[in-house]
Structures are given as C-alpha cells and as structure tokens.
C-alpha positions as CSV (number, residue, x, y, z in Angstrom):
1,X,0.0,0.0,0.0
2,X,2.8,2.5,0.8
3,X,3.7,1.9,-3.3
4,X,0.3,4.0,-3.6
5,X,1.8,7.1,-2.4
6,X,2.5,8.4,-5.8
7,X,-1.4,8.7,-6.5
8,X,-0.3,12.3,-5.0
9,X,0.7,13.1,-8.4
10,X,-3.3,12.6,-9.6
11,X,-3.5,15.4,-6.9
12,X,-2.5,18.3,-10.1
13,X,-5.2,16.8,-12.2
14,X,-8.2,16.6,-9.8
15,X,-7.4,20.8,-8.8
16,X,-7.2,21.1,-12.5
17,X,-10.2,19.7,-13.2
18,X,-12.2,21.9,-10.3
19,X,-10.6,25.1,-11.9
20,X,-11.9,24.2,-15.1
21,X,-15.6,23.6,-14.2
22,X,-15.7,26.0,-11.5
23,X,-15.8,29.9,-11.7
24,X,-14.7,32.8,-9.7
25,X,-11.8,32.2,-7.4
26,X,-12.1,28.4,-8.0
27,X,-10.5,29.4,-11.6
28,X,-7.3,29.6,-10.2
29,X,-7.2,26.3,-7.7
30,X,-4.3,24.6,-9.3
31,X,-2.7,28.0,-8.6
32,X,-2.9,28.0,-5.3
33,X,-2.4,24.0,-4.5
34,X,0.5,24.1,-6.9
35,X,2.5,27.3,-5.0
36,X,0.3,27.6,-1.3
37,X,-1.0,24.4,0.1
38,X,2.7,22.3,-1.7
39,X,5.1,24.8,-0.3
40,X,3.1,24.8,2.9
41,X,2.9,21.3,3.5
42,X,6.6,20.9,3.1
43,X,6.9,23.2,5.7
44,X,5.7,21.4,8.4
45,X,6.1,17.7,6.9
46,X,9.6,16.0,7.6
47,X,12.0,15.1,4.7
48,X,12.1,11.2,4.5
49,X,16.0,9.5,3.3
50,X,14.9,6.1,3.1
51,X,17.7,4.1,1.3
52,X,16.6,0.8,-1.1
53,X,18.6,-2.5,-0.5
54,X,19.5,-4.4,-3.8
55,X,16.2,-6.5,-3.3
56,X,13.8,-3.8,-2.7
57,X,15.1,-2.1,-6.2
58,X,13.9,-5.6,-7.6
59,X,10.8,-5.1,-6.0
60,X,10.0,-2.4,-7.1
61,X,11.2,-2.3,-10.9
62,X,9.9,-5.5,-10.9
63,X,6.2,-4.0,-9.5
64,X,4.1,-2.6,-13.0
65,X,1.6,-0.8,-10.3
66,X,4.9,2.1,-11.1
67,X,4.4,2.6,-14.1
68,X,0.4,2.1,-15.0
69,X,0.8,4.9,-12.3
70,X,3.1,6.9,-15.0
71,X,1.3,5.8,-18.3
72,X,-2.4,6.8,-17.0
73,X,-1.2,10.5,-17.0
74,X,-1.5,10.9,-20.9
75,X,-5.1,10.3,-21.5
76,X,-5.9,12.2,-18.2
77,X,-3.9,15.3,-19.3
78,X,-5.1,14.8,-23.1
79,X,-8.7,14.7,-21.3
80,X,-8.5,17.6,-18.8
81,X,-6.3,19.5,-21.8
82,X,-9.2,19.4,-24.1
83,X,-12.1,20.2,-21.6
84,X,-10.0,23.2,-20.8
85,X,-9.9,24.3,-24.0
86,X,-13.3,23.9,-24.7
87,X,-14.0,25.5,-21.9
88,X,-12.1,28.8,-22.3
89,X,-13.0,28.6,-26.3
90,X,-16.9,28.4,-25.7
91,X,-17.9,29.7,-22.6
92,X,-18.6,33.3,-21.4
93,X,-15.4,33.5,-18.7
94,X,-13.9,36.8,-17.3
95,X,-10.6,37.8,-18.0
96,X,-9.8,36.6,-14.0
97,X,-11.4,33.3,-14.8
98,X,-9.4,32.7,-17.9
99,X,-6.6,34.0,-16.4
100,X,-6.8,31.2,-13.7
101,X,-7.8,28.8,-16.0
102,X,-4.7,28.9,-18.4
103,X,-2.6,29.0,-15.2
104,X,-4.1,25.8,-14.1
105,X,-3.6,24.2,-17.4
106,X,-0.1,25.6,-17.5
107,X,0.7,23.7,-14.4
108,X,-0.9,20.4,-15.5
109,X,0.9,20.7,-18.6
110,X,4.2,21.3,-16.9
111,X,3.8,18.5,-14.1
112,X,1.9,15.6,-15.1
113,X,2.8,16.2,-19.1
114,X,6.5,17.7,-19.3
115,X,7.5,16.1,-16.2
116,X,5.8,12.4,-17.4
117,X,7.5,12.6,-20.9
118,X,11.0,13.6,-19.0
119,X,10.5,10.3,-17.4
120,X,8.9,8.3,-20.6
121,X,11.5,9.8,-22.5
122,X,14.6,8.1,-20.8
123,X,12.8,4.7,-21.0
124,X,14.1,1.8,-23.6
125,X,10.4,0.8,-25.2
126,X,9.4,2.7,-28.2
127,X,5.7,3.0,-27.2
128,X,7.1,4.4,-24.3
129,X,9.1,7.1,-25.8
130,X,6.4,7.9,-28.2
131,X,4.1,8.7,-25.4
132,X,7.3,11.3,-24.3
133,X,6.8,12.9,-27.2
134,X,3.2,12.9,-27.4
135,X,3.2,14.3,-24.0
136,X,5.9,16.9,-25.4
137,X,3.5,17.9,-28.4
138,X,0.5,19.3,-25.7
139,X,3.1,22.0,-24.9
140,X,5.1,22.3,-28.4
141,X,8.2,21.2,-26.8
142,X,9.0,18.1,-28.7
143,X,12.4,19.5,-29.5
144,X,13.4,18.9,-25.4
145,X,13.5,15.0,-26.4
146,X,15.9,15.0,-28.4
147,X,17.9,18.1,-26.7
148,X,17.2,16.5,-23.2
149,X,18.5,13.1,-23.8
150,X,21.7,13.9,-26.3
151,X,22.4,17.1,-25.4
152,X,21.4,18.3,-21.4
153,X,22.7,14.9,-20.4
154,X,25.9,15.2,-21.8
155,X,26.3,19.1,-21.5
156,X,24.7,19.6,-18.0
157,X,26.6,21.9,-15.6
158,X,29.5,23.6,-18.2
159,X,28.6,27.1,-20.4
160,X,27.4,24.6,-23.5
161,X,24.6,23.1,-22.0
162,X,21.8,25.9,-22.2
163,X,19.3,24.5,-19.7
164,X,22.3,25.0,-16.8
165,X,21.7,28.6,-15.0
166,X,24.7,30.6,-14.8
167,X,25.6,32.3,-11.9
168,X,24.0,35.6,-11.0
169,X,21.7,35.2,-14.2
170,X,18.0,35.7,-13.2
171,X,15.3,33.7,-14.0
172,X,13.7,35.7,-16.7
173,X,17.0,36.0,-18.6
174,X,17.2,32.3,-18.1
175,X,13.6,31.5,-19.4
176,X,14.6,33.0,-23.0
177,X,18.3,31.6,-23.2
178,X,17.3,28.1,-22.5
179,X,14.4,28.3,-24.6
180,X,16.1,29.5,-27.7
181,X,19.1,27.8,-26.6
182,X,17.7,24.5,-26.5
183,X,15.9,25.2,-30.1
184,X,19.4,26.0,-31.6
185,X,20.9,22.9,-29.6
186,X,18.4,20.4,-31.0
187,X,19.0,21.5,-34.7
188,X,22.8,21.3,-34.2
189,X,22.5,17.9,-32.6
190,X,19.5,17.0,-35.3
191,X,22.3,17.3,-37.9
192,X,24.8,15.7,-36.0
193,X,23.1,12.5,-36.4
194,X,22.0,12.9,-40.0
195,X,25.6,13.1,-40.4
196,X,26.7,10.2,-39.0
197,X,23.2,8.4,-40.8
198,X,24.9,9.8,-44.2
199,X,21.3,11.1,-44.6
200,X,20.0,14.3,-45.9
201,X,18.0,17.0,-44.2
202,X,14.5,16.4,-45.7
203,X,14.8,12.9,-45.0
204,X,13.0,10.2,-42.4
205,X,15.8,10.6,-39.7
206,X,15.2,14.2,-39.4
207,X,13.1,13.6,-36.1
208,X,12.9,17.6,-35.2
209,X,11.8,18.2,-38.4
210,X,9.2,15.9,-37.7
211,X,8.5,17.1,-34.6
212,X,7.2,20.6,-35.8
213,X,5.2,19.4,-38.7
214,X,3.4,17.0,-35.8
215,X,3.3,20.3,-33.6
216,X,1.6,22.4,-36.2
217,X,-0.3,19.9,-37.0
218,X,-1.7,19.9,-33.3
219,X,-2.2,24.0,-33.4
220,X,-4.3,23.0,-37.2
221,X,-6.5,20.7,-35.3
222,X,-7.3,22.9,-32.4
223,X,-8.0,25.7,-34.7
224,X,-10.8,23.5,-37.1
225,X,-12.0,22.4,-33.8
226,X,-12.0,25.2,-31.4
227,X,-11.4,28.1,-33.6
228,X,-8.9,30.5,-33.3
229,X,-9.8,31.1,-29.5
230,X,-8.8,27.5,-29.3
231,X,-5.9,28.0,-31.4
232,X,-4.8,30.8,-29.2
233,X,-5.6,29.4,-25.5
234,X,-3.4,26.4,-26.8
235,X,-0.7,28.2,-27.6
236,X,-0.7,30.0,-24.4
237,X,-1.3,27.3,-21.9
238,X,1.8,25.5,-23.7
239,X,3.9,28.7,-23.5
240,X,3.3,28.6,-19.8
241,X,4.0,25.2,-19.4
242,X,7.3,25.6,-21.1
243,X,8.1,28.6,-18.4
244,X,7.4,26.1,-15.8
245,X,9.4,23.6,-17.4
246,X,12.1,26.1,-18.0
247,X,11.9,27.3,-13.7
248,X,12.5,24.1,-12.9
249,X,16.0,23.8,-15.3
250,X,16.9,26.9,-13.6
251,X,16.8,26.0,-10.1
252,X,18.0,21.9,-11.2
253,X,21.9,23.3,-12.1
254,X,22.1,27.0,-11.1
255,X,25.5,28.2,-11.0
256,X,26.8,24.7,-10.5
257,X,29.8,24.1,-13.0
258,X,32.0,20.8,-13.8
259,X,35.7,21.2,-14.0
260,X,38.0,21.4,-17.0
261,X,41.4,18.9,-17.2
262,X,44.5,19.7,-19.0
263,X,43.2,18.0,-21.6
264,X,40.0,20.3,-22.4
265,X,37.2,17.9,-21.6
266,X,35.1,18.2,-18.2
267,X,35.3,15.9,-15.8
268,X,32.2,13.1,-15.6
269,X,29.0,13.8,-14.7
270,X,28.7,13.5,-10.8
271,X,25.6,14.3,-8.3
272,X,27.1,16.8,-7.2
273,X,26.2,18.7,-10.2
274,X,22.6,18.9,-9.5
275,X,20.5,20.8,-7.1
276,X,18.8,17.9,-4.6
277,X,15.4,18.6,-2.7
278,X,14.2,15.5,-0.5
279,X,10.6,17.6,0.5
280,X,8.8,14.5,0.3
281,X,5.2,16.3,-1.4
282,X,7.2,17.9,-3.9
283,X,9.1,14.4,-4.5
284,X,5.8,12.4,-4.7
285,X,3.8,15.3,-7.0
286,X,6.8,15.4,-9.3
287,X,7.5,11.5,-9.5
288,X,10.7,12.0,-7.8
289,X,12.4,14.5,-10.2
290,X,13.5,16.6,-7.0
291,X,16.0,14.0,-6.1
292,X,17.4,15.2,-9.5
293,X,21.3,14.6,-8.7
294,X,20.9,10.4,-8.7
295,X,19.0,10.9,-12.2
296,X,21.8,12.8,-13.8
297,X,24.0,9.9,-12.3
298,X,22.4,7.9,-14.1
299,X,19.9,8.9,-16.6
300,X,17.7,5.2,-17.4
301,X,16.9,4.8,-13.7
302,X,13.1,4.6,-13.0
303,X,11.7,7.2,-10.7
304,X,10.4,4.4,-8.1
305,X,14.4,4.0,-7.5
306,X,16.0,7.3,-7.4
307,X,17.3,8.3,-3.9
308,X,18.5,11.1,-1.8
309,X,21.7,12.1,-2.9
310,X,23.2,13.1,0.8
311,X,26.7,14.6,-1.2
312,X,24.9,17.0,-3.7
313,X,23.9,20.7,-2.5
314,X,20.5,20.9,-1.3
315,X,17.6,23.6,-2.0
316,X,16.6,24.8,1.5
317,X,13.0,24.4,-0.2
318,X,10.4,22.3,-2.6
319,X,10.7,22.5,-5.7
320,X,7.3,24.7,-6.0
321,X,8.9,27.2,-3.2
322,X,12.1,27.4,-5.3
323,X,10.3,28.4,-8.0
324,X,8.6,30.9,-5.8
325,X,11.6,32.5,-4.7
326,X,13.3,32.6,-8.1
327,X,10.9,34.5,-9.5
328,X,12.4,37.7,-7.4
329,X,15.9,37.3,-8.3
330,X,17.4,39.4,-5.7
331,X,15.7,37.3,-2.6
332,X,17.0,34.1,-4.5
333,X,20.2,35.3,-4.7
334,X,20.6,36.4,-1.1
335,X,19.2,32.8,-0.1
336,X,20.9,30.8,-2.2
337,X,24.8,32.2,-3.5
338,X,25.6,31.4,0.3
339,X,25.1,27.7,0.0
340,X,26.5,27.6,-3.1
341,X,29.4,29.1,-2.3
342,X,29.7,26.8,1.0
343,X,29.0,23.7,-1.1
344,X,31.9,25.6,-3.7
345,X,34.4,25.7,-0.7
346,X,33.5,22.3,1.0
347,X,31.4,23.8,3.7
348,X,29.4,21.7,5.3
349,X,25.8,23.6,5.3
C-alpha cells in the first residue's frame, strides 16, 4: 500500500479539473495548490531519506503498479487539456477566470505532461518514448527530447549546455536563453546524427523536423476544432507550461559548474552537479524528479528507485517554493549564493 503514495501526483489533475468547471476564485485552484498548500505542506512535513537495499530495487522495478501509475497520465492530461480548451473557447469566462484557467492548465501541462515525458523519455520501449513525445506535443516542446537526452545529459553543468543557469543570471533571462538555446541545440545535434546516418536534411531521420510538422499539425487541429480562440488558448497554456518547465531547469543546475582537465574535456557527470530537494510532497507530486542529482547519475533509472543524494547541494526548499523565490531574483540570490558558495568551498551547510 505505501507503493500508492504516488497517486499524489493525480492530486494536479483533480485541482485542474475543479478550476476548469468551476468559476470565480475556484479558476485559479491549481494555482494556489500548486504554489500555497505544496510549499506549505513541506513546511511542516519532515524530509524522508529512506535508502533501497538491492532487493527492494527488484521489488519495485519489478512491480508494474509504477508505471500504469506513470502511463495513466497521458489520456488524463489529453482529457482535462481538451475540456479546458473547450472550456475557455466556448464559454462566457472573465478575463480573472481565464486568467486562472490557463494557469491551471499551465501547471498540469508542466507536471503531469513535461515532467511524465521527462520520465517516458529516458525509457528503452518505443511506445514508451512515443508517449514522451506525445506528452511533449501538448506543450510544443518536442524539441526537449531530443535536446534533453543527447544534449542536457551530456552538456549539463558547463557554459554549452543551455538548460544549466549561470551564476548571477535571473530567471527571466534564463527562461529566454534556455528556450532559444535548446531550439538552436536540438538542430545542431538533429544534424549531427543525420551526419553520421549519411542522410539528408529532408529525409526520415530528421526527427525535429518531424517534430514541428506533428506540432503544427496539433495548433491545425485545435483551430478547425475550437477556432482561433482554441488556437490561441493552446498556444498559451503550452507557452506557460514551457516557463514552468524552463523554472525548474533553472533552479535543477544554477550556478553549478563541472571542472576542465588539462586536456579540455570536463570531468564526468557526478551528483554533485545537481540541485537535490528530498521535501517528500514535492518528491511524490513530481514523480521524484527533486532528487534530480541520482538521475543525472544515471539517466535510465526509473523514478520508483532514485534516492536522496546526501553529497549534492540541497535547496533549503520544494521545488514549487524554489520556483517561488526565483521568480524575485534578488531574494534568490541572497538565499541561495551562500550555500553555493559553502558547497563551492567544501562547507558543510
């Protein structure tokens, strides 16, 4: 029963659906789940560091209740998506209910479809993967597979990975670096492997090029469906999905760099090049991507497995309070260049 404590994740989409059909204040109940009652709970709840012996990793890759937990998220966010759009398309809202409505999408889009196909996308089964993407298409973001996996991974923590903060950079100036960054980056690395296929640009392999054709064919279908309303809510509830997906980069590596030998090249991954939070609702919500040091350690390990990375610096918040604080540079800043800095000098914090 204890395995079921990642139905907390469902938690996004059952607020999502009440801001939907609601009206009023109700519009924006995501909101205020997502970035009150989270942050709040992690507050007063204590951080859990449970370690898994060799058998109970077994267990519990071995267990499929894990990942029909994972795959049920795509047709509930394709669901809740499409009600929302219909919603905001055909109803006669106020500018504060839509307002709370796209946020509340924004967030479902961000957490149970971004954060899902970050997962799915690691995975070794094709229908797997393919449901990454699909995930990735709701928020016109299909690039960040390819990006993600050959690029991030590889790149993550040194001034050519555009998804790693960089000191002193605020989050605003990070949002459109990474974005565009990450756009440039997938191209690059798009013809990297047509290279090494010997095949051309308008061919099969070109996967990117695939992957906007597929998006505008999504943006097509919501307009002949919805209208241009629909076309435009869309848009906008994927753009602030990719903000959210783009908060979370920043606070994952800020200012975290890996050293450079004599030789040029940077020294392997480690987890210590990762930001670590073990608040346990944030951990549960998020399907474990807080303890993001032991992922970047190693990338094809299943959520259900990933643990506490004692070594790695730790946020002295959630991830949804980070977020919080990043988005007034200064007050992040003054919080968290100290423990950087300690972590930089050996300092125990």
């Amino acid at each position: 029963m204890k395995d079921l404590k990642y139905v907390l994740a469902y938690t996004i989409p059952i607020s999502t659906y009440f801001s939907i059909t609601a009206s009023g204040y109700f519009s924006f109940l995501t909101v205020l789940y997502a970035y009150g009652f989270i942050p709040l709970l992690e507050i007063l709840l204590d951080q859990q560091d449970q370690k898994y012996d060799v058998q109970e990793k077994e267990n519990r890759l071995k267990n499929k209740l894990f990942d029909l937990m994972l795959y049920l998220n795509i047709p509930i966010v394709i669901g809740l998506l499409g009600l929302g759009l219909w919603q905001l398309s055909t109803s006669s809202l106020t500018t504060f209910e839509q307002t709370g409505k796209v946020l509340s999408l924004g967030i479902l889009l961000a957490t149970n479809g971004i954060n899902v196909a970050h997962e799915l996308g690691h995975r070794v089964q094709t229908w797997e993967r393919y449901g990454s993407k699909l995930l990735l298409c709701l928020s016109l973001y299909m690039h960040f597979y390819i990006e993600h996996n050959f690029g991030h991974h590889k790149n993550v923590a040194t001034a050519e990975d555009p998804a790693t903060a960089k000191k002193n950079q605020s989050l605003y100036g990070f949002w459109w670096t990474s974005i565009l960054g990450q756009i440039k980056s997938a191209w690059q690395l798009q013809k990297l492997l047509l290279k090494q296929r010997n095949a051309s640009f308008f061919s099969l392999y070109n996967d990117v090029l695939f992957y906007f054709l597929f998006q505008g064919l999504y943006l097509i279908f919501l307009y002949v469906t919805l209208g241009a309303w629909g076309l435009f809510y869309g848009a906008l509830v994927a753009f602030v999905s990719v903000l959210m997906l783009e908060s979370i980069n920043y606070i994952e590596h800020y200012g975290l760099l890996r050293k450079k030998g004599n030789s040029g090249r940077y020294e392997p991954v480690k987890t210590v090049h990762s930001w670590n939070s073990n608040h346990i609702v944030g951990r549960l919500v998020l399907y474990e991507l807080t303890r993001h040091s032991d992922h970047h350690h190693r990338a094809s390990k299943k959520y259900q497995v990933l643990e506490n990375s004692a070594e790695s610096p730790q946020l002295p918040w959630g991830y949804p309070t980070s977020m919080l604080v990043a988005l007034i540079p200064p007050l992040w800043f003054s919080k968290i260049h100290p423990r950087l800095e300690a972590f930089e000098g050996n300092a125990k914090l």
